[in-house]
MIBAGU-549694 format. One line per 10 residues: number of its first residue (from 1); their letters; for each residue y negated, z negated, x negated of C-alpha. Coordinates in steps of 0.05 Angstrom, whole numbers. Example, Ala and Ser with C-alpha at 12.3 -4.5 7.8 and 13.67 -1.06 7.14 Angstrom:
// residues 2
1> AS> 90,-156,-246  21,-143,-273
This chain:
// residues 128
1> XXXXXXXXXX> 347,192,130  275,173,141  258,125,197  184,142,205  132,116,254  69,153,256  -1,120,275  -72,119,281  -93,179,325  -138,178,379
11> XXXXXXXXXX> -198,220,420  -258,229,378  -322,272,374  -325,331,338  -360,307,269  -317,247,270  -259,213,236  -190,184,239  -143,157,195  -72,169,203
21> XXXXXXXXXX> -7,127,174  67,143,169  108,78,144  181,91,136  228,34,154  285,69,121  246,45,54  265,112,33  197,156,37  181,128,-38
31> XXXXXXXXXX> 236,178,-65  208,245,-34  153,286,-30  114,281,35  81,321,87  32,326,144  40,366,192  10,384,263  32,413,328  -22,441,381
41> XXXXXXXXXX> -3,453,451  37,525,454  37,530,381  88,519,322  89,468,284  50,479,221  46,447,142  -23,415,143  -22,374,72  21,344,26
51> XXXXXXXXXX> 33,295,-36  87,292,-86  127,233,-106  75,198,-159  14,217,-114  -2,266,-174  -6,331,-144  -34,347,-72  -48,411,-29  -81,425,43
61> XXXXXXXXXX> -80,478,91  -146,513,80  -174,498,150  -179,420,123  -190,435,52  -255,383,36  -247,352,102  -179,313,94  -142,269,42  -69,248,30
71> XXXXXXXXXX> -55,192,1  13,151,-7  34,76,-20  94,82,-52  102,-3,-48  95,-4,29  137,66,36  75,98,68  40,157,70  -35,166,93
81> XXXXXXXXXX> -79,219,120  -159,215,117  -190,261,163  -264,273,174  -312,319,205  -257,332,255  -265,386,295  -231,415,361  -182,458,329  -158,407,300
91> XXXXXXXXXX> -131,362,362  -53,367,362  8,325,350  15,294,278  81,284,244  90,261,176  156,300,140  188,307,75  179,370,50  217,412,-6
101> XXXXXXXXXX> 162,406,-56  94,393,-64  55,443,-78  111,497,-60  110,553,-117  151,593,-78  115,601,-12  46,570,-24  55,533,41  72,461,62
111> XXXXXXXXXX> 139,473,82  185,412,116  260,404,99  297,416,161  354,369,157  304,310,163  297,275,239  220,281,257  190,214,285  147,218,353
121> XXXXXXXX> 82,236,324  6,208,339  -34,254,375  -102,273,348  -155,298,407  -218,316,380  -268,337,439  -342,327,466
């Protein structure tokens, strides 16, 4: 099991940026492929990017497509998210996950594996 702790969100302007963090104390994260993903107020949770085990292969929601980056550090067991010209829609709940495969052939979308705990999250507010 992952331990996770998510961090780095905040309230920012619409234009602006933030740079999220998951580190896993489990010192297990290393071994999976990884996910972001994001919860708004009243919605489901949804797949927002994701990075396979080397780092070598990547894919992003296409609302953030250009506008974030994963990244992951396999030596510190973390896993990154760049975001920039943030905008409203984007304000939520961020959770970092491992997910069945990155990219997913079967579904096309970042998909989380269920039996995994989920950490608390950083909340993202992006508002003028």
């Amino acid at each position: 099991q992952l331990q996770v702790v998510e961090s780095g969100g905040g309230s920012v302007q619409p234009g602006g940026s933030l740079r999220l963090s998951c580190v896993d104390f489990g010192n297990t994260l290393r071994y999976y492929d990884m996910g972001w993903f994001r919860q708004a107020t009243g919605k489901e949770r949804e797949g927002v990017s994701c990075i396979s085990t080397s780092g070598a292969r990547t894919d992003y929601e296409d609302s953030v497509k250009g506008r974030f980056t994963i990244s992951r550090d396999n030596s510190k067991n973390a896993v990154h998210l760049q975001m920039n010209s943030l905008e409203p829609e984007d304000t939520g709940i961020y959770y970092c996950q491992v997910v069945s495969e990155c990219p997913n052939t079967s579904t096309g979308r970042v998909s989380a594996v269920s039996t995994f705990n989920w950490g608390r999250g950083t909340q993202v507010t992006v508002s003028s």
